[in-house]
N, C-alpha and C positions, 0 to 999 in steps of 0.2 A: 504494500500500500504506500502512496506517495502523493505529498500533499497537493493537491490544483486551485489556484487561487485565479479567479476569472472575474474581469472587471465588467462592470456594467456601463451602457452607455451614459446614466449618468455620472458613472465615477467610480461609487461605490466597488468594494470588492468582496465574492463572496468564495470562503473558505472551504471547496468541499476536498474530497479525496477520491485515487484514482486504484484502484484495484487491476493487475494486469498492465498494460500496456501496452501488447504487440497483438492484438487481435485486430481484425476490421470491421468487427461488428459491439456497439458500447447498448448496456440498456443503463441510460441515467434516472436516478431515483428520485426526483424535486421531494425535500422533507416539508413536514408539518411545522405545526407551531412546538417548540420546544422534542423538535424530533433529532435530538442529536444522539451520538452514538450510547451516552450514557443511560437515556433513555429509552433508546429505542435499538437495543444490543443483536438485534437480526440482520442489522445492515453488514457486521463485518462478516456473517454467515454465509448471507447471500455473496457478498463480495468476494469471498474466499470461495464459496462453491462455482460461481460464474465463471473467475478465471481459470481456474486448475481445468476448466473442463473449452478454455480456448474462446471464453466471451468475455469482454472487459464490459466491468461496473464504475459507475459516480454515484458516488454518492456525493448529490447537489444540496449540499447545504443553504437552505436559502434566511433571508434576512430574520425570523425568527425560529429560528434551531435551538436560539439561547434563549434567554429574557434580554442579555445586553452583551454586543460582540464589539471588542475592538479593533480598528483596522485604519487604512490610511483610504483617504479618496485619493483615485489617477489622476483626478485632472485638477483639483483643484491644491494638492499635495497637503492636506491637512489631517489633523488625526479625526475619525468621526466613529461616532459610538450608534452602531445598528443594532437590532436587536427587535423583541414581540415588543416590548414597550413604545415602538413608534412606529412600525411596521408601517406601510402603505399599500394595501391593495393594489392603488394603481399601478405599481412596478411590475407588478405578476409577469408580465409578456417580458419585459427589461429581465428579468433575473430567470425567465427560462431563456429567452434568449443567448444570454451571456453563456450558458451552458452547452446550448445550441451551435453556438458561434466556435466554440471550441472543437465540440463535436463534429462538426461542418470540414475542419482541417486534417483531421487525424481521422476518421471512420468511414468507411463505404456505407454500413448499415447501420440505422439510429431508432431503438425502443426506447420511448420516453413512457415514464412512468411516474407515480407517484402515489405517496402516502398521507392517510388521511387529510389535512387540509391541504397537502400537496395535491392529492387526487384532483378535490376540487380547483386549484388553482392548473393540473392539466385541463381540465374540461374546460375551463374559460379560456387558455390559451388555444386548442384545439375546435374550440366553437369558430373561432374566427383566422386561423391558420390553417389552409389545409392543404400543402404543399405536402405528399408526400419522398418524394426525394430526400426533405429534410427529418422526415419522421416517419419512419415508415408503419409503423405501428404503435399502441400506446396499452399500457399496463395501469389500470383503474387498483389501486391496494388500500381496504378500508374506505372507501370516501366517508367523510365526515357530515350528519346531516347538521349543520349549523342552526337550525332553528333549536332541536334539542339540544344544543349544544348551549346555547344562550337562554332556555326556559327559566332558568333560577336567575337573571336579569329581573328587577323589579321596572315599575313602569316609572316611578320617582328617579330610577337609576338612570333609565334613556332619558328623561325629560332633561336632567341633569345636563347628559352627555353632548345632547343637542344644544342645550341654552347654551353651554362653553364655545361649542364649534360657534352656532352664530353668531357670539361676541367678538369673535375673532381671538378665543384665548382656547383654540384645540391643539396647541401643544403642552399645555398644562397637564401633568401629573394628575389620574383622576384618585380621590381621597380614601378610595375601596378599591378591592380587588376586582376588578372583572371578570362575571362570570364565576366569581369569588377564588381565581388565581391566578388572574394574569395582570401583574401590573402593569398599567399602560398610559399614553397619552388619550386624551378625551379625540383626536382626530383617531388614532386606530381605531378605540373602541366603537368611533360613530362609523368607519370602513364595513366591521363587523354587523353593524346593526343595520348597513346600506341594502343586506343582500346580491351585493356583487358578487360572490361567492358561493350563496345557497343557492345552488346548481341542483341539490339533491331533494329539493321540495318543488321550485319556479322549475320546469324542464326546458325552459325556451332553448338555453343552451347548448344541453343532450342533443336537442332535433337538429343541430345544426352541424354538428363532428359528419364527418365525411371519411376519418378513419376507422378502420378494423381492429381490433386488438380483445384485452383481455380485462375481466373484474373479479376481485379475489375479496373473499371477505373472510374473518372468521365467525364461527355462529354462535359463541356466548358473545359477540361484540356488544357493548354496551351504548352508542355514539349513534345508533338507529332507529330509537325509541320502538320499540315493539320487536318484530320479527326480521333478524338480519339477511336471511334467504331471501325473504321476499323484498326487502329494502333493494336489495341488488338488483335482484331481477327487473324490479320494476325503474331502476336505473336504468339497466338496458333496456327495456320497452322501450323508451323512449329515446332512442336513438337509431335514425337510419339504418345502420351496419347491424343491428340487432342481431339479425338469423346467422352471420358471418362470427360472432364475437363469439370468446369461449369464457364460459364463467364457471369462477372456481370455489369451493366451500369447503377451507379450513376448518374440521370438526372440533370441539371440544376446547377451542381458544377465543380469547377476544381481540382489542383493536390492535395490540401489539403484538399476536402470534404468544403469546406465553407459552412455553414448554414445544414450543412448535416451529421453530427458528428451521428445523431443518428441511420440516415439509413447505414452509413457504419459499425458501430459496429454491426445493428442487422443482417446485412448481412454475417459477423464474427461469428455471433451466431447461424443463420441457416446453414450456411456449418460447422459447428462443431458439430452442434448436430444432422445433416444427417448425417455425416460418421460415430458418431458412433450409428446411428439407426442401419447404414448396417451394422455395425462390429458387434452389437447383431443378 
């Protein structure tokens, strides 16, 4: 494993890691909120499983992997502190991008995938990119429904969140946790609450992907409010490529794969190395 620090066009730079190296075919992983290796210890599984077997992995660390990351901006040369605490939605395309772009130099063949709020931030980037060349297929892992994800939000708490943003004081530290553990600025929190992201309730997005790929869930996932099987499924319903997509159900684990690190990376291994059966 070896570190890859890949800049974004506005500057920023985000820290992920490159598993392998000499393969031509990369599936990069875009993480969630607070999806760094500590907590989310499947990625060096899969990592380690991918490559030994001739596919290189990223793990794309994106702007909140952490609560708060240190790093320099490229263009502006200054020290700047990214992190869940100020995250912006609207970068999503910027920070796959940047992963993309990398990708783009080094790889004939590119699986983008991603993990639960990752997931969702592929589905908005793939709603409105659909250049396969640059993405050949995509790996849905856990998507997050954000609506339940924010249910324990009181309505005093958005009213809150809102009056700041339109004072023009949403980079203000909000005075609670959100969502009762993520500390943040009132602009993230109001990102959050914009639904740019609940992809997995609004479908307008889903109908719009034009790629083929894959949706893996596990079935005690908790992140689904009700029944995880059917949450997925009916994620894909709603997407063109439906009858074409392959979906997978990790048994007896939730949104992290617990005790199951192995069957989800070999699941990573067999949709990789079917697509390219059929691409020969």
């Amino acid at each position: 494993m070896q570190e890859l620090n890949v800049p974004t066009r506005r500057g920023s730079v985000l820290n992920g890691a490159l598993f392998g190296g000499k393969a031509d075919t990369v599936v990069i992983a875009i993480t969630g909120i607070h999806g760094n290796f500590y907590s989310n210890p499947f990625y060096y599984v899969i990592g380690d499983t991918l490559s030994s077997h001739g596919i290189d992995f990223i793990y794309a660390q994106t702007c909140d992997a952490f609560g708060k990351i240190e790093t320099v901006n490229v263009k502006t040369g200054s020290a700047e502190l990214i992190g869940s605490w100020n995250e912006r939605f609207a970068y999503t395309d910027e920070d796959i991008d940047a992963y993309l772009d990398y990708a783009a130099q080094n790889y004939r063949h590119v699986i983008l995938a991603g993990h639960s709020l990752g997931a969702n931030k592929v589905i908005s980037y793939l709603s409105r990119h659909h250049d396969t060349t640059r993405v050949e297929h995509f790996i849905l892992m856990s998507p997050a429904n954000l609506a339940h994800m924010m249910s324990g939000v009181s309505a005093g708490e958005k009213d809150f969140i809102r009056r700041l943003v339109r004072c023009g004081q949403g980079d203000k530290i909000l005075p609670f946790a959100f969502m009762g553990w993520v500390i943040c600025t009132a602009n993230t929190a109001d990102d959050w609450l914009s639904g740019s992201l609940d992809n997995t309730n609004d479908f307008t997005q889903l109908e719009q992907i034009t790629h083929t790929g894959a949706l893996i869930i596990g079935t005690y996932d908790k992140f689904t409010e009700g029944d995880p099987s059917k949450f997925l499924r009916t994620i894909n319903d709603h997407m063109p490529t439906a009858a074409a997509n392959k979906l997978v159900f990790i048994e007896r684990t939730g949104h992290t794969y617990q005790q199951k690190h192995r069957e989800i990376a070999d699941a990573l291994l067999s949709l990789a190395t079917d697509w390219a059966t059929a691409r020969a």
